[in-house]
VOGU-3710 file (C-alpha; in Angstrom, 3 decimals, decimal comma):
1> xxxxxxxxxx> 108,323/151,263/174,035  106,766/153,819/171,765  109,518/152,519/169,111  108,073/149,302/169,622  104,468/150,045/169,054  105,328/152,056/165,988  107,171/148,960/164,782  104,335/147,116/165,094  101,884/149,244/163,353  104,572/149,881/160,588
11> xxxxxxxxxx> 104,519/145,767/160,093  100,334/146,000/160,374  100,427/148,147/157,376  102,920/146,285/155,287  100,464/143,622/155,302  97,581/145,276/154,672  99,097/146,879/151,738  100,425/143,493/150,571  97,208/141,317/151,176  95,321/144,276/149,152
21> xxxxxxxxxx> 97,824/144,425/146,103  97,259/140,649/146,189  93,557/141,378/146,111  93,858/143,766/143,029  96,060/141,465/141,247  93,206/138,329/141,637  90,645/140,378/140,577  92,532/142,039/137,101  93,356/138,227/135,842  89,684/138,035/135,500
31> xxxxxxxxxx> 88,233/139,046/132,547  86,979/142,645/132,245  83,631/144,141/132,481  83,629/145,453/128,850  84,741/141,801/127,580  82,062/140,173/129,609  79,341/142,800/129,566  76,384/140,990/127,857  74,821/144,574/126,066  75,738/143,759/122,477
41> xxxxxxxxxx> 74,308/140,068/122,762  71,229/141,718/124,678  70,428/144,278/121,923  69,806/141,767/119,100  66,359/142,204/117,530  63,885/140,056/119,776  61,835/137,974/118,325  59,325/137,447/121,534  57,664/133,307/121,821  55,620/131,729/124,400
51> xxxxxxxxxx> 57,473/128,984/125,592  54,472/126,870/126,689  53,095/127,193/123,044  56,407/126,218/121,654  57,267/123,269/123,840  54,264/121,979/123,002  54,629/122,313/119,166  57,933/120,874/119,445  56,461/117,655/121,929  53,504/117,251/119,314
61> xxxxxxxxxx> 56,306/117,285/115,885  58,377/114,620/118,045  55,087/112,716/118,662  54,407/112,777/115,206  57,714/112,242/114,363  58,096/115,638/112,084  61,589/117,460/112,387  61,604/120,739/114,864  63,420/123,074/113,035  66,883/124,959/114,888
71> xxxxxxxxxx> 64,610/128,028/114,965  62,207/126,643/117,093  65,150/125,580/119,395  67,009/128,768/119,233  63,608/130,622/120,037  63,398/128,498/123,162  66,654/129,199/124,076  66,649/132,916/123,704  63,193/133,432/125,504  64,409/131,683/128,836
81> xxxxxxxxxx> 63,479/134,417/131,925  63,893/132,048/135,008  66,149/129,328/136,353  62,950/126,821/135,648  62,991/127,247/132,363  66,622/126,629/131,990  65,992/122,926/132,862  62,914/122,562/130,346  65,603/124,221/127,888  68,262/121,579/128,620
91> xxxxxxxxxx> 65,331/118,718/127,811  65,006/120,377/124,407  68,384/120,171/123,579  68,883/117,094/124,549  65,809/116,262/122,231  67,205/118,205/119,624  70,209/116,577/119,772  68,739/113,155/118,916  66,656/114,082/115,968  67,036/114,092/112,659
101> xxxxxxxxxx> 68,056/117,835/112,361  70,790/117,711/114,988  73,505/118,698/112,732  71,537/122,223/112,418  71,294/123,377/115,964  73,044/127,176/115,344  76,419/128,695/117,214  74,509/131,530/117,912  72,044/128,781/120,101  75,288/127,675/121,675
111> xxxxxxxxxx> 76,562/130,894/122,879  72,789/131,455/124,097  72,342/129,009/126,071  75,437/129,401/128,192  74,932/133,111/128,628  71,183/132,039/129,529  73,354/129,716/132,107  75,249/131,840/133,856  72,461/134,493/133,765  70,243/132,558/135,945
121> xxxxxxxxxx> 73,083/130,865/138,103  73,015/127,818/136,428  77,080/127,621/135,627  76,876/123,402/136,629  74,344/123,428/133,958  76,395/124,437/131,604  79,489/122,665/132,478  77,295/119,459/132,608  76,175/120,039/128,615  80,264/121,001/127,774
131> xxxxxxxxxx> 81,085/117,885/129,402  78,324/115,834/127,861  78,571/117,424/124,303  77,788/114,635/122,409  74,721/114,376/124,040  73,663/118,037/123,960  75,177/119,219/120,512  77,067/122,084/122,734  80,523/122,521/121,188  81,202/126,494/122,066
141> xxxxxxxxxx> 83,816/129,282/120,730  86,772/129,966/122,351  85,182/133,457/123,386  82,168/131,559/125,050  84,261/128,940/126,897  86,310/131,928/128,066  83,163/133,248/129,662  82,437/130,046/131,508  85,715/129,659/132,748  85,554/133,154/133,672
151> xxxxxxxxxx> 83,003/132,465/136,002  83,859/129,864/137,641  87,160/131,490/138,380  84,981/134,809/139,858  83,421/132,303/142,149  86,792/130,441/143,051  85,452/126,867/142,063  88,927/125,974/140,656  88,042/122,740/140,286  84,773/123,534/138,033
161> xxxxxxxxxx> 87,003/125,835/135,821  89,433/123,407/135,520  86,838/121,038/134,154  85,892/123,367/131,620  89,825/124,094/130,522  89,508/120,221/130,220  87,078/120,371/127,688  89,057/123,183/125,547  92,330/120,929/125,849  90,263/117,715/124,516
171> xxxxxxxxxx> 89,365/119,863/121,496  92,654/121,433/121,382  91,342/124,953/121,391  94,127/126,874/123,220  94,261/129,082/119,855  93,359/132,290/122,072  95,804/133,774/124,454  93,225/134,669/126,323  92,153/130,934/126,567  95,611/129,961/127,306
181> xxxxxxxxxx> 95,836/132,619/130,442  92,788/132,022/131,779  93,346/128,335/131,484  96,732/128,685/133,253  95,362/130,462/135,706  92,626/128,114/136,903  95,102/125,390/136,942  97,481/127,038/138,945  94,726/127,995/141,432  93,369/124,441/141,599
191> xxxxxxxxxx> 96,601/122,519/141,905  97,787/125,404/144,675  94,672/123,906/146,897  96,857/120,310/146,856  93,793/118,310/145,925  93,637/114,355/145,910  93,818/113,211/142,523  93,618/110,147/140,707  95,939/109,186/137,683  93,349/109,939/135,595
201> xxxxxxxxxx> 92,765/113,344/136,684  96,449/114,044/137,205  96,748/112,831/133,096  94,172/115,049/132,746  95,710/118,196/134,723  98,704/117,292/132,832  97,559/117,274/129,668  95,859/120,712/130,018  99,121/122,140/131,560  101,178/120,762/128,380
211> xxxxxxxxxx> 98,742/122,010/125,905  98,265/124,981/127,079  101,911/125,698/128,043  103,178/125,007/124,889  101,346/128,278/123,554  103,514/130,439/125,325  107,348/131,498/125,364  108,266/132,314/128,663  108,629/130,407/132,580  105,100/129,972/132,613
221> xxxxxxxxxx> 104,583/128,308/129,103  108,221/125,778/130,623  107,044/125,353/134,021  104,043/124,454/132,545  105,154/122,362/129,948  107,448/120,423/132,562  104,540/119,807/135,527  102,444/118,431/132,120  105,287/116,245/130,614  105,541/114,678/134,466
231> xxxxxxxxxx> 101,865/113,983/135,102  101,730/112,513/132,227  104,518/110,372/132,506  103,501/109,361/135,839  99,946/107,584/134,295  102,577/106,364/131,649  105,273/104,945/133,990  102,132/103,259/136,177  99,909/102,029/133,746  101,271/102,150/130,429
241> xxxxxxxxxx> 101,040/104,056/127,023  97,951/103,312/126,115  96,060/104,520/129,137  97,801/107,681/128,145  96,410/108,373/124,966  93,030/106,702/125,102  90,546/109,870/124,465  93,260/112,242/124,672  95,331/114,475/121,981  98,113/112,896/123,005
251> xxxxxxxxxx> 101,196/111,428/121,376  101,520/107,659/120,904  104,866/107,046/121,825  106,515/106,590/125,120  108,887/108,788/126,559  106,950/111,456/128,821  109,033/111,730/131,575  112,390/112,225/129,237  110,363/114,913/127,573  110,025/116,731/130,937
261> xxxxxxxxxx> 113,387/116,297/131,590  114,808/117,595/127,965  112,429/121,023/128,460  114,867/121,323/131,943  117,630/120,745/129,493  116,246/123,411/127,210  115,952/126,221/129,619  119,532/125,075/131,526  121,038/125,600/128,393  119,419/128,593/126,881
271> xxxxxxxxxx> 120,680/132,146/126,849  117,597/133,646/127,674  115,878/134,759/130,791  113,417/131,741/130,847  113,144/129,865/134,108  111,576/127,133/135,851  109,335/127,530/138,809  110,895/125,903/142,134  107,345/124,107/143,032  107,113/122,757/139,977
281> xxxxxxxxxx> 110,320/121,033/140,318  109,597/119,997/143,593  106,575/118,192/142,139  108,344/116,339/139,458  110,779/115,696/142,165  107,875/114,279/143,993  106,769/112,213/141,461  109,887/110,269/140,967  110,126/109,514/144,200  106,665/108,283/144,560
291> xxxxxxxxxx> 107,196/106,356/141,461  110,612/104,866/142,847  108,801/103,206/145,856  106,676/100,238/144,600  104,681/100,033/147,740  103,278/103,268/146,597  102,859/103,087/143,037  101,072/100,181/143,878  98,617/102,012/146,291  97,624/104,422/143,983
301> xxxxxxxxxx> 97,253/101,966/141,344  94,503/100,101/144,049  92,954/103,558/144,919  92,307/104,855/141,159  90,632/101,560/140,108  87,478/102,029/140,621  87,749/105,135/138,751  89,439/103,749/136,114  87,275/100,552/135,462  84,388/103,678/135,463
311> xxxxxxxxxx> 86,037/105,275/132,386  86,995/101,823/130,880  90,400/101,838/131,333  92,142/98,825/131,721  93,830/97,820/135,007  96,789/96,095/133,864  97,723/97,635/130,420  101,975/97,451/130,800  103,701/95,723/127,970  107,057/94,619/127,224
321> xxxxxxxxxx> 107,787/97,989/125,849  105,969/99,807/129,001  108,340/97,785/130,956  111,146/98,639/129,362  110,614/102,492/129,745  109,500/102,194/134,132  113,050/100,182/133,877  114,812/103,760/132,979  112,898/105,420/136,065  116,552/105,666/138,005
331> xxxxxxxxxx> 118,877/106,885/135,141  115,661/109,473/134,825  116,148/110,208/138,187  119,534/110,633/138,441  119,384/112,899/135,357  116,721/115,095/137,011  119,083/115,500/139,825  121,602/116,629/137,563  119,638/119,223/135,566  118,249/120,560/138,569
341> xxxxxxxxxx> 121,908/121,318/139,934  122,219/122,887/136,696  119,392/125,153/136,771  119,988/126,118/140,209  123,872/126,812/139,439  122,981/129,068/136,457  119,992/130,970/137,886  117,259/129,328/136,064  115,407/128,127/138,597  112,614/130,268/139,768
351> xxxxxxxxxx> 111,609/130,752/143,667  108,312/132,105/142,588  105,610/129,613/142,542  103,624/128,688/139,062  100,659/130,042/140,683  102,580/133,646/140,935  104,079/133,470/137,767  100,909/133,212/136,196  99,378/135,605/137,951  101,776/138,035/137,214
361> xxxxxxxxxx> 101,465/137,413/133,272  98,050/138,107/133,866  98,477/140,681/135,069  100,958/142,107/132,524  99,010/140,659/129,200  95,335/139,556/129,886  93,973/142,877/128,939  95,945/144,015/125,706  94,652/140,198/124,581  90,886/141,151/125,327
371> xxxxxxxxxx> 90,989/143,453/122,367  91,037/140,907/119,489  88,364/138,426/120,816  85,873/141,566/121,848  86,309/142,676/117,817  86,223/139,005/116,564  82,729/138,711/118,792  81,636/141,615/117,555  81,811/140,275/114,057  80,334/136,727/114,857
381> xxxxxxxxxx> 77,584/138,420/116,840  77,095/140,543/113,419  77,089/137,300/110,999  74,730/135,344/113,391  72,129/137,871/113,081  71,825/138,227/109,640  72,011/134,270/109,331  69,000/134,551/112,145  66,900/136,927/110,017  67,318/135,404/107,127
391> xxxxxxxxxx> 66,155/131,651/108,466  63,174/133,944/109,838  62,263/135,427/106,487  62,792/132,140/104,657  60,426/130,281/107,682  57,624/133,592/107,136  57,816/133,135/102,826  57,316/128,886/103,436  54,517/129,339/105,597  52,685/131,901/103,502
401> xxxxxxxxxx> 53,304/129,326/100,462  51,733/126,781/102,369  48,866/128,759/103,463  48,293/129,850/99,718  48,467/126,385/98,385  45,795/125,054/101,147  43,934/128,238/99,640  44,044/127,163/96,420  43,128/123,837/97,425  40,107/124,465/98,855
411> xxxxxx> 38,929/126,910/96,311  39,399/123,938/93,716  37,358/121,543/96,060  34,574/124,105/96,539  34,194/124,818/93,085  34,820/120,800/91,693
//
């Protein structure tokens, strides 16, 4: 009996130690305190404004149809103190962005405003101007976007940092490797919670996995590049090419689901130690089934209308050629059978699941990349500065040449 109990409290502590080295991991594939720590940004010479006086300067040059300059936008910006006056900021913008000078509005105002975001809890506010950045002018860095997603990742809202990585793979900005972890991460997490997608959102998943994926060199960057390939393939297999590349980086020509089956080929073949996760087989697996049965394909097709007649995608967009490529869908099949026997007979498939495997290279690189982006903000912060001064100098010498000419002019009118 007393072997027993100590058995039992053994097996307590195994999990306990395993749940907690889970823990650490999770919290070291977020970004680190020194890369998000906001001092440096914070330090910056002020340059103090009362916002009531300034949105009402800016109201009475819109009035009178006079341009607001990027200064008095940037001012606004960098003077927020409250949650309130994050939503007055957002007006601005928005203003801003539909006026003459909108080609003006400053980086430095874009990294601002998110930090002045997420500083007053207001992380939806600044995924809603990402998401609607021709309407708000906000087009960040990699190193700001990687603070956003960073965020929502710290507050597990998957799905909110997958809409972010979204916006990074629709302006193909997975230049970073940080960018390309983080990314990984937060689509791993969100596709781990199984959540009901429609084809557009599973193009859209897809797309982010492939983009990102092909930026790295290893099972993640495959597995990734695999899960992407079939996504998009399925979109392409139920409504056609063309609702595959509308709005998207994507290629024009058909073939996604071959492509997903010759990176299987790749790693089956290679010498290397590259493998493919076993969940993300299972899901292309999954996905050629469901697109097998008609009955199905056909169901979804029904259930993602709506949100496809939203984004202006077209209900029935299959061709002659579209046909021609869902008429393949068995020989595909049969050849992912084949490649999977392959993988699994030479050790190249992977029991771990994607969502481990990145972890894990989190775990292993996301820290030694921090380096180069903390430097390379360190810089920009540098260059925006003196930029910022010298638009303030330039503003203080035009205004004191105004006030002398209206000198001069009324000494000539006193004297005439």
């Amino acid at each position: 009996m007393a072997a027993s109990v100590l058995q039992r409290c053994l097996s307590s502590v195994k999990v306990v130690l395993k749940c907690g080295t889970q823990t650490y991991i999770a919290r070291r594939c977020l970004l680190s305190a020194a890369y998000t720590d906001s001092k440096l940004w914070e330090e910056r010479r002020s340059d103090p404004q009362n916002l009531a006086k300034l949105a009402n300067l800016m109201d009475r040059s819109y009035e009178r149809k006079f341009p607001v300059s990027s200064l008095a936008i940037a001012r606004f910006v960098d003077n927020i103190s409250s949650r309130e006056e994050v939503d007055q900021a957002e007006y601005y913008l928005y203003r801003f962005r539909h006026s003459p000078n909108c080609w003006y509005l400053r980086d430095w105002t874009v990294h601002s405003w998110i930090r002045q975001c997420l500083k007053y809890g207001a992380r939806d506010k600044a995924l809603h101007t990402i998401k609607n950045k021709v309407q708000y002018g906000i087009f960040p860095d990699d190193f700001t976007l990687n603070l956003v997603i960073d965020t929502f990742l710290k507050n597990e809202d998957y799905q909110g940092a997958c809409s972010v990585v979204e916006e990074v793979m629709l302006q193909e900005a997975f230049d970073r490797p940080t960018t390309q972890i983080l990314s990984l991460f937060a689509l791993s997490k969100y596709l781990a919670l199984k959540p009901d997608l429609s084809l557009e959102e599973q193009r859209n998943l897809g797309a982010s996995l492939l983009l990102a994926g092909l930026k790295q060199e290893n099972s993640v960057g495959v597995s990734a590049q695999c899960l992407g390939y079939t996504l998009i393939g399925k979109m392409e297999m139920t409504k056609g090419i063309h609702a595959v590349f509308r709005q998207m980086p994507l290629m024009w020509t058909h073939g996604y689901l071959p492509r997903a089956l010759a990176v299987m080929e790749t790693v089956s073949t290679g010498t290397g130690d590259v493998k493919i996760s076993k969940d993300v087989l299972d899901r292309v697996e999954s996905v050629l089934e469901e697109l097998s049965a008609p009955e199905a394909c056909e169901g979804e097709d029904q259930s993602s209308s709506d949100s496809d007649s939203d984004n202006e995608t077209p209900k029935n967009t299959l061709d002659e050629e579209d046909e021609q490529e869902r008429a393949k869908l068995p020989e595909y099949t049969a050849k992912f059978k084949a490649l999977r026997a392959q993988l699994q007979a030479s050790g190249k498939e992977d029991a771990t699941s994607l969502e481990a495997l990145v972890t894990s290279l989190a775990q292993g690189q996301l820290q030694a990349a921090e380096q180069p982006d903390v430097e390379l903000y360190q810089r920009m912060v540098s260059e925006w500065e003196a930029e910022r001064w010298q638009l303030i100098q330039r503003e203080k010498e035009s205004r004191e040449k105004m006030e002398q000419i209206a000198q001069e002019r009324k000494a000539a009118r006193s004297t005439a």
